[in-house]
C-alpha positions, -999 to 999 in steps of 0.1 A, spaced: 191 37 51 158 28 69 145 51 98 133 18 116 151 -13 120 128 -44 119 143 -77 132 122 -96 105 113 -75 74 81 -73 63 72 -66 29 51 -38 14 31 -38 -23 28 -3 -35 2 2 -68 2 26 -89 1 27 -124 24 61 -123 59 44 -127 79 77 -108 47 77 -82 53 40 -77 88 41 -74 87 67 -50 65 49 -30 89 20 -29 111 41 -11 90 54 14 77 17 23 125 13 22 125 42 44 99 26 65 121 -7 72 100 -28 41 111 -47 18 92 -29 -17 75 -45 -40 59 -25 -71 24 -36 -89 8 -14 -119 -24 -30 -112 -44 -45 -91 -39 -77 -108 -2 -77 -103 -6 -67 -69 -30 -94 -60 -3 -123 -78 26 -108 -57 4 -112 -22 -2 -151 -34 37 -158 -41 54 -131 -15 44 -144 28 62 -112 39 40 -87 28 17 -62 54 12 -38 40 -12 -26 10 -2 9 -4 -26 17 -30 -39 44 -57 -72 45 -60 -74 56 -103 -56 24 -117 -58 9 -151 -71 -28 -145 -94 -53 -133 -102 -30 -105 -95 3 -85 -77 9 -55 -109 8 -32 -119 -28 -48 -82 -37 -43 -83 -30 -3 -118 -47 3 -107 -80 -17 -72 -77 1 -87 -78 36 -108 -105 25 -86 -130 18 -59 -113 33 -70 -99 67 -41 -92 84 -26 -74 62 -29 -32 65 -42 -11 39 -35 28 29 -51 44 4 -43 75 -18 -61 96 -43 -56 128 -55 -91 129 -73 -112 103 -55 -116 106 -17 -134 75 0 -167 76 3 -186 63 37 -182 26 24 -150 28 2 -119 19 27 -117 -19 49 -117 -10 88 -88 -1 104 -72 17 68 -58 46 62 -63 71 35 -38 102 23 -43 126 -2 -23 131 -31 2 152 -29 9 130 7 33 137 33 61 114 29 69 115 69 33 105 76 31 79 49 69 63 62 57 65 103 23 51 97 39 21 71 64 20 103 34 17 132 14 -7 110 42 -31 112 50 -30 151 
């Protein structure tokens, strides 16, 4: 049962090629008061933000097999999808000055869950 109760549910798209990783990012994004939806790539991720109008939120890895990595993934997402938010999360990679959109967030793997579910939580209020 979700933390946070959201009159209208947003969706979130959590990438990561890691299936467990992904999956438990699903329920953190659940936990959060999302609706979760998983992508192994940035690919998949950018065809479920063309067919899914709920989704806010962008939770990404940055080390992803693909067209592109996680930091590519969060610049073309703000592009041609501004209002959506954007975290980040690496254990190997951290951003460098130029890497993350304004306004995004990035955690380091092994992340908190409780900081990861309140700031998916704030980003949607």
């Amino acid at each position: 049962m979700s933390r946070f109760s959201l009159s209208q549910r947003f969706g979130a798209v959590i990438v990561d090629d890691n299936t467990l990783l992904m999956m438990d990012a699903m329920d953190l994004a659940e936990e959060a008061g999302l609706v979760s939806y998983g992508a192994r790539n940035a690919d998949e991720a950018i065809r479920l933000l063309e067919t899914q109008s709920d989704i806010r939120i962008l939770f990404t890895d940055v080390q992803m097999s693909g067209s592109m990595d996680g930091y590519r993934l969060a610049a073309t997402v703000r592009e041609r999808w501004p209002l959506v938010r954007i975290i980040v999360t690496s254990g190997v990679r951290p951003p460098q000055a130029d890497d993350l959109p304004e306004d995004s967030l990035f955690f380091f793997k092994p992340y908190p869950h409780n900081a990861v579910v309140d700031a998916m939580a704030q980003m949607t209020h």
